[in-house]
C-alpha positions as CSV (number, residue, x, y, z in Angstrom):
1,X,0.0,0.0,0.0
2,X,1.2,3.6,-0.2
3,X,2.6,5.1,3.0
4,X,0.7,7.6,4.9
5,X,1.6,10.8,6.8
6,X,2.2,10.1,10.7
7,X,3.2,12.0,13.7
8,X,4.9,10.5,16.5
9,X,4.6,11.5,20.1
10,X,5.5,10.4,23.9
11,X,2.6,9.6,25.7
12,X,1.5,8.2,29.5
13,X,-0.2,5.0,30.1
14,X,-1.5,4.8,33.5
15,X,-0.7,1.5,35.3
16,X,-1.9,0.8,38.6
17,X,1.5,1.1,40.4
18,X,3.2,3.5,37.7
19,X,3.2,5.7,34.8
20,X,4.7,4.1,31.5
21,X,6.2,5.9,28.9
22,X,5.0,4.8,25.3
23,X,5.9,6.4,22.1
24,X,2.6,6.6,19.8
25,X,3.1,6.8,16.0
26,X,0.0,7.4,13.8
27,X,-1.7,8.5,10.7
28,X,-2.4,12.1,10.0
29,X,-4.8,11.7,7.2
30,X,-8.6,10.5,9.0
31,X,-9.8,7.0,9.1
32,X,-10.0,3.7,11.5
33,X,-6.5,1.8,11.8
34,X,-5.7,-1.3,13.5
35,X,-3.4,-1.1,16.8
36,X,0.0,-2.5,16.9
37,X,2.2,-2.6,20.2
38,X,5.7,-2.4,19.6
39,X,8.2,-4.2,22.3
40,X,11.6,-3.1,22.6
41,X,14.9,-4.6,22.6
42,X,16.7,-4.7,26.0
43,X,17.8,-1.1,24.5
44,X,14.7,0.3,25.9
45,X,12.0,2.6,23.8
46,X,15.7,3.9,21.5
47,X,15.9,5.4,18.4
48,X,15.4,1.7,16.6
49,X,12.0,0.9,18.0
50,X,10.9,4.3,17.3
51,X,12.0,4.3,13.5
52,X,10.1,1.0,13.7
53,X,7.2,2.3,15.4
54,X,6.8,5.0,12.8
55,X,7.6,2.7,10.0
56,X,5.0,0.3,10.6
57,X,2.5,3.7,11.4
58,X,3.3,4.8,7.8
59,X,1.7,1.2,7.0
60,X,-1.5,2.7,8.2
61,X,-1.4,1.5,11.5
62,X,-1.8,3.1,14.9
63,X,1.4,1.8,16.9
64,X,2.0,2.0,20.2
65,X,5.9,1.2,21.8
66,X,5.7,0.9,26.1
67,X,8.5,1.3,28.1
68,X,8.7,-2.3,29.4
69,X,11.6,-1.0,31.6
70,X,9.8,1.3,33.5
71,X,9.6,0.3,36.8
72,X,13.2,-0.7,36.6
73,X,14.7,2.5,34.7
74,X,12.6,5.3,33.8
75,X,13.6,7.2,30.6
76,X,16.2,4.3,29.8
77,X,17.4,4.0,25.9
78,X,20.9,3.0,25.3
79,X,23.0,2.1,22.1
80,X,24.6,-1.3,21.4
81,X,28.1,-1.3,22.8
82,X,29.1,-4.3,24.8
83,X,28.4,-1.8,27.7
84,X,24.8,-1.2,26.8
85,X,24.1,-5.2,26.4
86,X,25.5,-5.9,29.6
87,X,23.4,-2.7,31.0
88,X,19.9,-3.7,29.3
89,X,20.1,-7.5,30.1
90,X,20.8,-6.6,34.1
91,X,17.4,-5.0,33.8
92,X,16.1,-7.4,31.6
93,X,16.5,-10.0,34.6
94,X,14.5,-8.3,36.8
95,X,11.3,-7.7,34.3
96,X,8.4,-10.1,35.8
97,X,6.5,-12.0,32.9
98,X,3.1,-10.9,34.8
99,X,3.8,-7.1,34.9
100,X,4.7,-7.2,31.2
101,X,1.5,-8.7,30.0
102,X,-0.6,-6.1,32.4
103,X,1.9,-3.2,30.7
104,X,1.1,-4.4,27.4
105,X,-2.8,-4.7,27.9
106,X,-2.6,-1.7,29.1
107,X,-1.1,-0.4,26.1
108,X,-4.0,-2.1,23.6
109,X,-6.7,-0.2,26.8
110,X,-5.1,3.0,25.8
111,X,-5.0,2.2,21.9
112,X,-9.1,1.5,22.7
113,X,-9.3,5.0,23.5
114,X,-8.6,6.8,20.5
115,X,-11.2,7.2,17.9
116,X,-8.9,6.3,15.1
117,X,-8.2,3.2,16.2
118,X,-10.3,0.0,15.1
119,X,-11.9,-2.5,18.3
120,X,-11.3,-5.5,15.8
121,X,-8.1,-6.9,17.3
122,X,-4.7,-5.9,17.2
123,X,-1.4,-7.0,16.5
124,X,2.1,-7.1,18.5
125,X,5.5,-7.3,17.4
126,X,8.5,-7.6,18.7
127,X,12.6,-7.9,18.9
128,X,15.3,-9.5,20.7
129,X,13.5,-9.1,24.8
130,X,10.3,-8.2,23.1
131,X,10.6,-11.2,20.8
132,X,10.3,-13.1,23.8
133,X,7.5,-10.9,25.2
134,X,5.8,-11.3,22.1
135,X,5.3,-14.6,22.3
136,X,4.0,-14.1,26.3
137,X,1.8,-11.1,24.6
138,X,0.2,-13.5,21.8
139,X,-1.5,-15.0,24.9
140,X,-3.9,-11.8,25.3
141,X,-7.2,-12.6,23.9
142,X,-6.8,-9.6,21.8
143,X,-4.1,-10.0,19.8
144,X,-5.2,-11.1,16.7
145,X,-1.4,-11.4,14.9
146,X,2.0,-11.2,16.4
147,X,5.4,-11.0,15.3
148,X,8.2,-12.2,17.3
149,X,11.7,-11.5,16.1
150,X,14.5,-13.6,17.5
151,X,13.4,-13.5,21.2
152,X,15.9,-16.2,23.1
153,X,14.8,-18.4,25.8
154,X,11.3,-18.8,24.7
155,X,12.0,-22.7,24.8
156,X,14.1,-22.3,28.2
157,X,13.0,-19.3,30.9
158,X,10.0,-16.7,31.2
159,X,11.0,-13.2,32.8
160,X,10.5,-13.4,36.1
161,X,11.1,-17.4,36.4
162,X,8.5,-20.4,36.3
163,X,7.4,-22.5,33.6
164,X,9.6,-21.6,30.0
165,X,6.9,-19.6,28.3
166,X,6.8,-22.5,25.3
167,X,4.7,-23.6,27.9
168,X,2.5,-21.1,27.2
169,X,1.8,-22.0,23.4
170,X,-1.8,-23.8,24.1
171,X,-3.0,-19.9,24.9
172,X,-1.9,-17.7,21.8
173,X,-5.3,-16.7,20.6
174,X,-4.3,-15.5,16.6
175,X,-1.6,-15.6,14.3
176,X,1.9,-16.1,15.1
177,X,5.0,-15.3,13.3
178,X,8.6,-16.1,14.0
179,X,11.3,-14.8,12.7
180,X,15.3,-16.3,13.5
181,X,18.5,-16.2,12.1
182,X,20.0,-19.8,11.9
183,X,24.2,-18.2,12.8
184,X,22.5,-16.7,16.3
185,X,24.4,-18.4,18.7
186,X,21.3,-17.4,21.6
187,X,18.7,-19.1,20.0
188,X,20.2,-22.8,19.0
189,X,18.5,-24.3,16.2
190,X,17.0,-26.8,18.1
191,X,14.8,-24.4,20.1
192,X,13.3,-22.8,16.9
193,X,12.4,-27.2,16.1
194,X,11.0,-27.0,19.5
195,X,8.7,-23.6,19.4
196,X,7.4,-25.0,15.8
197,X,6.6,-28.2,17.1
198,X,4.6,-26.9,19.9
199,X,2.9,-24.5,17.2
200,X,1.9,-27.6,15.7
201,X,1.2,-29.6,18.1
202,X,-1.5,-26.6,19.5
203,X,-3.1,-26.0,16.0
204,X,-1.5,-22.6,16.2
205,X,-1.8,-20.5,12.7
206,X,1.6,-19.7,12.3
207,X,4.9,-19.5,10.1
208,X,8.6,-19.4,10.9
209,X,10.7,-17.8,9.1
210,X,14.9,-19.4,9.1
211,X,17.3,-17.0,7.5
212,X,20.7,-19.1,7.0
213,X,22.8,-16.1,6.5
214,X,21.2,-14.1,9.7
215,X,22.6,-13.2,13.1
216,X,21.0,-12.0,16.3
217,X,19.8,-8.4,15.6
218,X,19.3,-9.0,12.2
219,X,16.3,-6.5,11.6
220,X,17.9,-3.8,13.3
221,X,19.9,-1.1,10.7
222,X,21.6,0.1,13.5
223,X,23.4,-2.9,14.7
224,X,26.9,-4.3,13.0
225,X,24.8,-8.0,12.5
226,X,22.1,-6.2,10.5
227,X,21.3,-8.7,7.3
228,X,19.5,-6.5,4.7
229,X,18.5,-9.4,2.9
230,X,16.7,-11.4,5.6
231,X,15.4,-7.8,6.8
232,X,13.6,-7.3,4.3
233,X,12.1,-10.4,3.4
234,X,11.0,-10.4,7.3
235,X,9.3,-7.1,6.5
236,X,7.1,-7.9,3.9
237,X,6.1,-10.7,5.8
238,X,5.6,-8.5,8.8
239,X,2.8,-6.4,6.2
240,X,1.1,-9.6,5.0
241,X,0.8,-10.6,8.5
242,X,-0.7,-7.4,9.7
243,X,-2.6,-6.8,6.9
244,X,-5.3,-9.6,8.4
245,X,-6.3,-6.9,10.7
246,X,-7.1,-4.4,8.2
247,X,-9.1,-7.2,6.4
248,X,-11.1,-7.7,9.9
């Protein structure tokens, strides 16, 4: 389709124990849109999830990225120096799988509240930590199609400890995508086997996506492992997938 006009904005989503930071990206030009919640790296909300935000925004989508660090480190956005990894996956550690579904439905409660955006379902997507909370997310009744880009540990751990949330697969309620780059040494090949098994062993609508040539990160223009090839086959797959809730 051809892109639309957006503006982009920091906005508050009142939780009952905080204040989350979100960036909101959305059309200018009138109309309904379907929601899309955007989860960040362990970078926090940085200058890659916004470009993202707004890119998938120019899609003609309202898209909504929460700061899933929040209660840990308000304001938080780093680069991706060894520094910064070893920063962001300290807080990472200490996110609870139960606090980021609540942040998250909070997100689609707020997305509910603009006039723009359509009731019909919504959609989620997310890299690296939020590919791992994406798959948590796809368990909210109301998303309707998610996108999880290499989130590790999906097969092994959930934030916050307790059953791996694999476990989990039984609940996704829509569509799921998966997206993996087969040289990333954090998710072993093995695991992706595993996740699609589960898929299929759930009746789970799905597709996973194994780029040979691809390393963690490989989405993400401003990271040294970014795989243009592989990112943007994973982005028109990313539209096709999204595009069900503008057929809804």
């Amino acid at each position: 389709m051809t892109e639309v006009a957006i503006t982009g904005t920091t906005v508050k989503l009142l939780q009952t124990d905080v204040t989350i930071d979100a960036y909101l990206a959305k059309p200018t030009v009138p109309g309904i849109y379907p929601g899309i919640v955007v989860l960040q790296e362990i970078f926090g909300v940085n200058a890659h999830i916004r470009e993202v935000t707004e890119r998938i925004a120019r899609q003609g989508y309202v898209a909504i990225a929460p700061a899933l660090y929040q209660r840990l480190a308000p304001g938080f956005e780093t680069g991706y120096s060894p520094e910064d990894i070893k920063i962001g996956k300290t807080y990472k550690m200490q996110t609870k799988a139960s606090e980021l579904l609540s942040d998250i439905q909070v997100a689609i409660d707020y997305l509910k509240t603009l006039p723009q955006v359509s009731q019909n379902g919504f959609g989620c997507i997310g890299f690296c930590f939020g590919g791992h909370v994406t798959y948590l997310a796809a368990t909210l009744p109301e998303i309707k199609a998610a996108a999880s880009f290499y989130g590790a540990g999906i097969a092994t751990n959930t934030p916050g400890g307790g059953a791996a949330t694999i476990s989990r697969t039984q609940e996704i309620q829509g569509t799921l995508y998966g997206f993996f780059g087969m040289i990333d040494a954090s998710i072993p090949r093995e695991q992706v086997d595993q996740i699609e098994a589960e898929l299929k062993k759930y009746n789970i609508p799905h597709r996973l996506f194994r780029y040979d040539r691809a390393d963690h990160g490989f989405f993400c223009d401003h990271r040294a492992s970014y795989n243009p090839i592989a990112a943007a086959d994973a982005w028109e797959q990313v539209k096709q997938l999204f595009a069900q809730l503008q057929a809804s």
